[in-house]
C-alpha positions as MATLAB code, in Angstrom:
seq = 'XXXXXXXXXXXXXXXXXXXXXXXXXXXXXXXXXXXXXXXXXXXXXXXXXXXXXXXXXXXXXXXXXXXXXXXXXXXXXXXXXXXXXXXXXXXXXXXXXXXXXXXXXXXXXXXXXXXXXXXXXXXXXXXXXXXXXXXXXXXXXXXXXXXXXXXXXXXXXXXXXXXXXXXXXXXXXXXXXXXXXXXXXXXXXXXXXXXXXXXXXXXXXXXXXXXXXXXXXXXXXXXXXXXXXXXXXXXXXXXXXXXXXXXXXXXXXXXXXXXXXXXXXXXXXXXXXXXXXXXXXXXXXXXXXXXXXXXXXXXXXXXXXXXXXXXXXXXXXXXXXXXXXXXXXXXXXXXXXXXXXXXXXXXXXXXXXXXXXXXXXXXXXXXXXXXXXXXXXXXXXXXXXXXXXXXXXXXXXXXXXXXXXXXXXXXXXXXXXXXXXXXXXXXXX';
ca = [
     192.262   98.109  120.075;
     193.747   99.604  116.692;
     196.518  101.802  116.526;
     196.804  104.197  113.215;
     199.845  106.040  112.207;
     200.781  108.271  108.980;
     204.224  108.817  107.366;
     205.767  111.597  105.079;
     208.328  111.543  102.865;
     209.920  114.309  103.632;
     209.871  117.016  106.337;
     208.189  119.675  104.367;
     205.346  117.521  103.343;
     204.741  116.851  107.662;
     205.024  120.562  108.178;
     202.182  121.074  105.580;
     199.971  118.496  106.741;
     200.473  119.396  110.465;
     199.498  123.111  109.110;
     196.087  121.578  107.659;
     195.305  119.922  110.439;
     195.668  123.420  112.780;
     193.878  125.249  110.511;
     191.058  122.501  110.283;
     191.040  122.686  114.077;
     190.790  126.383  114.048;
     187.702  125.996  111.272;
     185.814  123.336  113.275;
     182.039  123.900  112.973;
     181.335  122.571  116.463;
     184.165  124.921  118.235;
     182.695  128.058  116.277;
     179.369  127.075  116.617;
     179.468  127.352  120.492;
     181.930  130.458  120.264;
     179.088  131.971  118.065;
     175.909  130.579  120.464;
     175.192  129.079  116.808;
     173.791  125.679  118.356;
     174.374  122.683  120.321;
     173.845  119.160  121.636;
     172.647  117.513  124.134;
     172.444  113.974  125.703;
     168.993  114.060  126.427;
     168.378  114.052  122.803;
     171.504  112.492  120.752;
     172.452  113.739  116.851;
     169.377  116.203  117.089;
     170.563  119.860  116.861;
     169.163  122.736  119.237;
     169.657  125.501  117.422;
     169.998  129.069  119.159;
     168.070  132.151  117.947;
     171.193  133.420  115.464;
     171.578  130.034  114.240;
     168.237  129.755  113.621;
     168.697  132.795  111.125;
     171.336  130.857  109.505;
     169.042  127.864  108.902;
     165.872  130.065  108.231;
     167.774  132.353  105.734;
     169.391  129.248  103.765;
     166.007  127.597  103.390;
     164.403  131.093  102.195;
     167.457  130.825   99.730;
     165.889  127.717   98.180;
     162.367  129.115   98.636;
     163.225  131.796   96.416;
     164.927  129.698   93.841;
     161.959  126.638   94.041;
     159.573  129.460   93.047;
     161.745  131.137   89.875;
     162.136  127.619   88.691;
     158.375  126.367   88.666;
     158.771  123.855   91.561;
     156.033  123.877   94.197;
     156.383  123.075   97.835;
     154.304  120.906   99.660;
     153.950  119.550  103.366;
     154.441  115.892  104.196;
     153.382  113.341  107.118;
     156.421  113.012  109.745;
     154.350  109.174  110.783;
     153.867  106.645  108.009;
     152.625  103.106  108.088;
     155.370  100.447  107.651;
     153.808   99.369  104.801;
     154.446  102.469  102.865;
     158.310  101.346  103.259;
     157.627   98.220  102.555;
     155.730   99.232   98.897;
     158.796  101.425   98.928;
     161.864   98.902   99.315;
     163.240  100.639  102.330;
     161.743   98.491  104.942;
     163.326   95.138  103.563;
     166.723   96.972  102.693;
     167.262  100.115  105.627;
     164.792   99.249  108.438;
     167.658   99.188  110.824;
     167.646  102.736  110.014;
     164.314  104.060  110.858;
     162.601  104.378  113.724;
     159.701  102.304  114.425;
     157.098  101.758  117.243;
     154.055   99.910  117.742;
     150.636  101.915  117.386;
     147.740   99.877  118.162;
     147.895   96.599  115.893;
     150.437   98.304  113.232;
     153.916   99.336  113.163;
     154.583  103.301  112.193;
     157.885  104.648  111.614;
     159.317  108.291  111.736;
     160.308  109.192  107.543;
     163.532  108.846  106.636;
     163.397  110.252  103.247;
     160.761  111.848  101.468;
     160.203  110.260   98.134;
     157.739  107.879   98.835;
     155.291  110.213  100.301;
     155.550  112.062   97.490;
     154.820  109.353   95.633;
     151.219  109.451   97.176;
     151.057  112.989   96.309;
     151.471  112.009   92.934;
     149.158  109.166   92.786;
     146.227  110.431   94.866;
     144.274  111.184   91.447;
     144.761  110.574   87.795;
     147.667  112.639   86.170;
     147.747  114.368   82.489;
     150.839  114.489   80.828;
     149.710  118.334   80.774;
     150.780  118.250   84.267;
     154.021  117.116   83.613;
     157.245  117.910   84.724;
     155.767  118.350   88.183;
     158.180  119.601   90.719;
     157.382  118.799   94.220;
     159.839  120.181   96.900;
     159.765  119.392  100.651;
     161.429  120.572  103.497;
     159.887  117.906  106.141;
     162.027  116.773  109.320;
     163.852  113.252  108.177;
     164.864  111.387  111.303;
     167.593  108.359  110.839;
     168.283  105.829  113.430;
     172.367  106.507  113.049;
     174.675  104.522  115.310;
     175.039  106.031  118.415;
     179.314  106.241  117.733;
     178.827  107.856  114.304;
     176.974  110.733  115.382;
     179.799  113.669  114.609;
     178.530  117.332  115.020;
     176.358  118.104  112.657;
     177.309  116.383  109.763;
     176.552  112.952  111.331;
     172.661  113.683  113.046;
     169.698  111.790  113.313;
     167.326  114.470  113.208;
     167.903  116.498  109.511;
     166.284  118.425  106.587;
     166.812  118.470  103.469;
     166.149  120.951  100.328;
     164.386  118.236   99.194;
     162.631  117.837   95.581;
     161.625  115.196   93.528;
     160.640  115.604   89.414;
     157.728  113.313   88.000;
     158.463  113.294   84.346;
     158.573  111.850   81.010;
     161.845  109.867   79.557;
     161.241  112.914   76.857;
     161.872  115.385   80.083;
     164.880  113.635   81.299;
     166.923  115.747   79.425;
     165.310  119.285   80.038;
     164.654  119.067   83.856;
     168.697  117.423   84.590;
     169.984  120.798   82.158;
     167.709  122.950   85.250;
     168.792  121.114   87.679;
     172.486  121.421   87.182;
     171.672  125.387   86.194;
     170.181  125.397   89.994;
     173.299  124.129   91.122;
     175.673  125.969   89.799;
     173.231  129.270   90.911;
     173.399  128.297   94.437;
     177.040  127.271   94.705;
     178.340  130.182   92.682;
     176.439  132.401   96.008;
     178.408  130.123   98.369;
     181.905  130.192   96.469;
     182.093  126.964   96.255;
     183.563  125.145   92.724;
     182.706  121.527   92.603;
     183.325  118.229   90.671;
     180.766  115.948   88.683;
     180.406  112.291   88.180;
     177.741  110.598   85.643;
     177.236  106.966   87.580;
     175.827  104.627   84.887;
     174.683  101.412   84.979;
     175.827   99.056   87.601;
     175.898   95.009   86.822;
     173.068   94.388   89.245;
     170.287   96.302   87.863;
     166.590   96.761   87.391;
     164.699   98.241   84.457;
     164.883   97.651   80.304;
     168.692   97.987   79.142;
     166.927  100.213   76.374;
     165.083  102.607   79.065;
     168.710  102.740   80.592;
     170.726  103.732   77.866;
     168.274  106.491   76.663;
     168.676  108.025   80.065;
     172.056  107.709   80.554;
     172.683  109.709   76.971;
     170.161  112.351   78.028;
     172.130  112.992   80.985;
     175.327  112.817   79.187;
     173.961  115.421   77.057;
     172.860  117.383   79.729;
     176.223  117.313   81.287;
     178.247  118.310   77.712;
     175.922  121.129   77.422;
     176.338  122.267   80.836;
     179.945  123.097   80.224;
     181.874  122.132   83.395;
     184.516  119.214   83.685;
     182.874  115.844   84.543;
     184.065  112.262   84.641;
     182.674  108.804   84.093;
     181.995  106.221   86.872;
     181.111  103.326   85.059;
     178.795  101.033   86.576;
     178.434  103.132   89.791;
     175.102  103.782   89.774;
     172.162  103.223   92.182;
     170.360   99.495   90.990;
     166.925  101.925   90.010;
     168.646  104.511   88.281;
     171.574  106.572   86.733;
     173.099  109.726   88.753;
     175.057  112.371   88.689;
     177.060  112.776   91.669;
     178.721  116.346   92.932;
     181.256  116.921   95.392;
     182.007  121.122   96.319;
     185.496  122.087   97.432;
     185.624  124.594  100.282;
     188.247  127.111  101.206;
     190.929  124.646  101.960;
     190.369  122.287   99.600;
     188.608  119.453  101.604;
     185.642  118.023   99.017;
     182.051  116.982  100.176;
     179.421  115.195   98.749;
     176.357  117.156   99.256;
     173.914  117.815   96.176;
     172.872  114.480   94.150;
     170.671  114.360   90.716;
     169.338  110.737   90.660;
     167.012  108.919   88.327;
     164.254  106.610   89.547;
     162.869  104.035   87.278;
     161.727  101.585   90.627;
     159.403  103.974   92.709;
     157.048  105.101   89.902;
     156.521  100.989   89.805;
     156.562  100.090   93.277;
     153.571  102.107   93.636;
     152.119  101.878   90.119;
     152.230  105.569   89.107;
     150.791  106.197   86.069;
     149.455  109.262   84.004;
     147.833  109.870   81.203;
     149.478  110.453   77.955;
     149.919  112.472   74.823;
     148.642  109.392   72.923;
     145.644  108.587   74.830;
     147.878  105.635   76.855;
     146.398  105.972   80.312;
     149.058  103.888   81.584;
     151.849  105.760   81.048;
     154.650  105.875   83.530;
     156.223  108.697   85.096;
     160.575  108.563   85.475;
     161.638  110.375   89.191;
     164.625  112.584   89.087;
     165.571  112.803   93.052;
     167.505  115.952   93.705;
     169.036  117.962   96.319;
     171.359  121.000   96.372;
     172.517  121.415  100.346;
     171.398  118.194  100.688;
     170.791  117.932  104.582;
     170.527  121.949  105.820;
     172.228  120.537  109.030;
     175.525  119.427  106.990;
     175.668  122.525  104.861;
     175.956  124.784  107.987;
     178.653  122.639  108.933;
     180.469  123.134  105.414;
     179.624  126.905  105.717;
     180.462  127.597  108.728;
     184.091  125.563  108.402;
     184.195  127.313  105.101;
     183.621  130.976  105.928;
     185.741  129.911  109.514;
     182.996  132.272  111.025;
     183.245  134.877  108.721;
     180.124  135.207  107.642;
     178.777  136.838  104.309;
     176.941  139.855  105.201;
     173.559  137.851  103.799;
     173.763  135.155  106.033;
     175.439  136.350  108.967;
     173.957  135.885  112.345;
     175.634  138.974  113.409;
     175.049  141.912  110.549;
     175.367  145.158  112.440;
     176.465  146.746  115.351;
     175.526  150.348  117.002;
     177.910  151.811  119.442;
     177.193  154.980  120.991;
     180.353  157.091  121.693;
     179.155  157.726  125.487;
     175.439  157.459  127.238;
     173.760  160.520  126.164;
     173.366  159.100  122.347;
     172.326  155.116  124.241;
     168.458  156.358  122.556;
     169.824  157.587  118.873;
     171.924  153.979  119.199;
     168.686  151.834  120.133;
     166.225  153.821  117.382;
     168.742  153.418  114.218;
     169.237  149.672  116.084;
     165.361  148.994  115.593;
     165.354  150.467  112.073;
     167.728  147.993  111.224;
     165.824  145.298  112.711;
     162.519  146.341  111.599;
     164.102  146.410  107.761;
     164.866  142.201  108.408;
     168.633  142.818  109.516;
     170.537  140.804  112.729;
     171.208  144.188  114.451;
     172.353  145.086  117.973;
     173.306  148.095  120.263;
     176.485  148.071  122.829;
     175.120  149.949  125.267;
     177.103  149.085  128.300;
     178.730  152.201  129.115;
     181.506  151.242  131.576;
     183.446  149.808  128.364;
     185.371  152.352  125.989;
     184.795  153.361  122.512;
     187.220  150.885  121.156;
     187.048  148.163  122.853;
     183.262  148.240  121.775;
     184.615  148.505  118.342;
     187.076  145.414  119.085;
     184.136  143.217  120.693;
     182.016  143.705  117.810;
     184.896  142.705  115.289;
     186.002  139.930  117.167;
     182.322  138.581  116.804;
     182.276  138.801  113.930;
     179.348  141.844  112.901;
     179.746  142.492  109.614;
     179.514  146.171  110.139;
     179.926  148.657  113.105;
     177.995  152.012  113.110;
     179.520  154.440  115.869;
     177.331  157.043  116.570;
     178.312  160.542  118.573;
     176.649  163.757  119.266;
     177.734  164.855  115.923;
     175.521  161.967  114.264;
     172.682  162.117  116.397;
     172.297  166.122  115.557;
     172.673  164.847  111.335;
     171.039  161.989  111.422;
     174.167  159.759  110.279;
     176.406  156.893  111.578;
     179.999  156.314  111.147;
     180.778  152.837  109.093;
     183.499  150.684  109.627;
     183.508  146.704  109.157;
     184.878  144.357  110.934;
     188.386  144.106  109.642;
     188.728  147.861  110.277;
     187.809  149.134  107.249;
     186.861  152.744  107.801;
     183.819  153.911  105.069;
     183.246  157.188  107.081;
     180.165  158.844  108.083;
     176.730  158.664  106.330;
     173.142  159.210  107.084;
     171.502  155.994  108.341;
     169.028  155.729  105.861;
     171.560  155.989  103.064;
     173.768  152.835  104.693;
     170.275  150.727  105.537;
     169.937  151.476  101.948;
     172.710  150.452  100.984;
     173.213  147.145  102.894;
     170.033  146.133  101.714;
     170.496  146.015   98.688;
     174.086  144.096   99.454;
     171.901  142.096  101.616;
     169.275  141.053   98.970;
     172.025  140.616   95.976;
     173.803  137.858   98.791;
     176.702  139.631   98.273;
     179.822  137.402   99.029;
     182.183  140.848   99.861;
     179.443  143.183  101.153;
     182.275  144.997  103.332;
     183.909  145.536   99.931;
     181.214  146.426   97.926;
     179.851  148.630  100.577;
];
């Protein structure tokens, strides 16, 4: 048995820390995420996620995020096996150094294991026919199930699973590229967490004693991605010698609304995998042997963990974008229940989480209350006077009163709030 304890100094410093820890308490992902009917766990399939319809938006509308950014910035998606042969991680490295971590099972004479990461599949992508340096940078992005074999007593919500995704991408490139693709990569980072509100810190990991590769091939990518940092602008510090034994990386770590820091996006280099499996392509200068570099990146980094950031984040709040709750009708009494359920469907026919109160034995504000205290980002009251004009009255759910519009002006409106992912929408409105 272990018994842990923790001092202060001084009174004040215990008052803040017991503070934190209430407010932590109050943020937790898994108490909000039942409150919300967000998702849950069960025993009959440990550290996997079911996710209920309104999470499911969540997830859906975070990985159409991505999908929209993957396609501004030339990457392409693609579709990967969920079964490989162990050999594959063996060719890989990962069956020597993390097989404790994957989950295997006999299939006729061979052993097959559930993917834990994409990159070496991708690697087959890569070298299923000859290459052109024409067709280089190629940006391959994959959202494919990853299943881990986690200990049983580290599971933790969902930021501890064994069933994941990830925003998954990884660059084939030249050591010319290095440069180039890290300077997008970093500009697709800051894009996404600038939506999110999240400001983050950066690490270039260099060379660690143990490590593979040409000192030479090292250096030159550890200045391009120097460079790439200086010109990117933000603060960053050195960890010297921290890098992975195949590669350089820069490491990033966001800071959410009170102040906790996570490790979630990661930009590493890969000089190892392009030789484990002998990629090669040709190049400029006729040298069909040339050898691609992989940059590994990811932004969320597992979609499971970033909900649980978000949603600890936002405490439930969500932004009108990504809310599992957008809009609420409530009809003053039961004669205007139909002019309630039509505007209701032209909000959901338009792509928006929208719902009606229509149980009539509860009053007009406590209708109004519900739908706050759950969080819709805005409530539309209709009455006799807005079914005969065609309007709704806005408010949102911390009681700010807009007043009354027609509904095709406010689905207009919170559409366009909607596509910009507003972080204030109930401000902006």
């Amino acid at each position: 048995m272990r018994i842990y304890g923790i001092s202060f100094p001084d009174a004040k410093m215990l008052k803040e820390w017991e503070r934190f820890q209430e407010e932590a308490k109050s943020r937790d992902h898994r108490k909000i995420g039942k409150d919300q009917e967000l998702f849950f766990f069960h025993d009959l399939s440990p550290g996997s996620c079911f996710f209920l319809p309104r999470g499911a938006h969540i997830y859906n509308t975070l990985t159409e995020f991505l999908r929209d950014e993957y396609w501004r910035r030339g990457f392409q998606e693609v579709a990967s096996p969920n079964i490989y042969n162990s050999k594959l991680w063996e060719t890989s490295g990962h069956w020597q150094h993390y097989s404790e971590n994957i989950f295997s099972f006999p299939v006729e004479d061979d052993v097959f294991a559930l993917k834990p990461m994409n990159c070496p599949g991708h690697c087959l992508m890569f070298g299923h026919r000859p290459r052109s340096w024409r067709e280089l940078p190629l940006r391959l992005a994959d959202f494919g199930v990853l299943h881990r074999n986690e200990l049983s007593g580290t599971l933790t919500g969902l930021t501890r699973v064994r069933r994941f995704q990830q925003d998954d991408a990884h660059i084939f490139c030249t050591m010319d590229q290095i440069e180039s693709e890290m300077k997008g990569c970093l500009d697709f980072l800051r894009c996404v967490y600038d939506v999110f509100g999240f400001s983050f810190q950066l690490h270039l990991s260099t060379r660690p004693e143990k490590y593979l590769g040409d000192i030479a091939v090292w250096n030159l990518a550890e200045k391009q991605l120097e460079n790439s940092l200086v010109e990117f602008g933000e603060p960053w510090k050195l960890n010297a010698g921290d890098g992975a034994f195949y590669g350089p990386k820069i490491d990033i770590k966001i800071k959410d609304a009170i102040g906790r820091y996570h490790q979630c996006a990661t930009i590493q280099l890969d000089f190892q995998l392009p030789v484990r499996f002998d990629l090669t392509f040709m190049g400029k200068d006729g040298d069909d042997k040339a050898r691609p570099v992989i940059i590994h990146r990811a932004i969320l980094g597992s979609v499971e963990r970033m909900i649980a950031i978000l949603t600890e984040n936002y405490a439930g709040k969500w932004p009108l974008w990504l809310s599992p709750r957008q809009v609420m009708l409530v009809p003053v009494n039961p004669s205007c229940e139909d002019y309630a359920k039509r505007v209701c469907k032209q909000f959901t026919e338009a792509g928006f989480m929208a719902d009606a109160d229509l149980d009539s034995s509860c009053l007009l504000n406590k209708k109004i209350r519900n739908a706050q205290l759950a969080q819709y980002n805005f409530i539309l009251v209709v009455g006799e006077k807005e079914r005969t004009t065609g309007g709704v009255n806005v408010r949102t759910r911390d009681n700010k009163v807009h007043g009354e519009l027609s509904a095709a002006e406010v689905l207009a409106r919170l559409s366009l709030l909607k596509q910009s992912r507003c972080p204030n929408a109930e401000e902006e409105f």
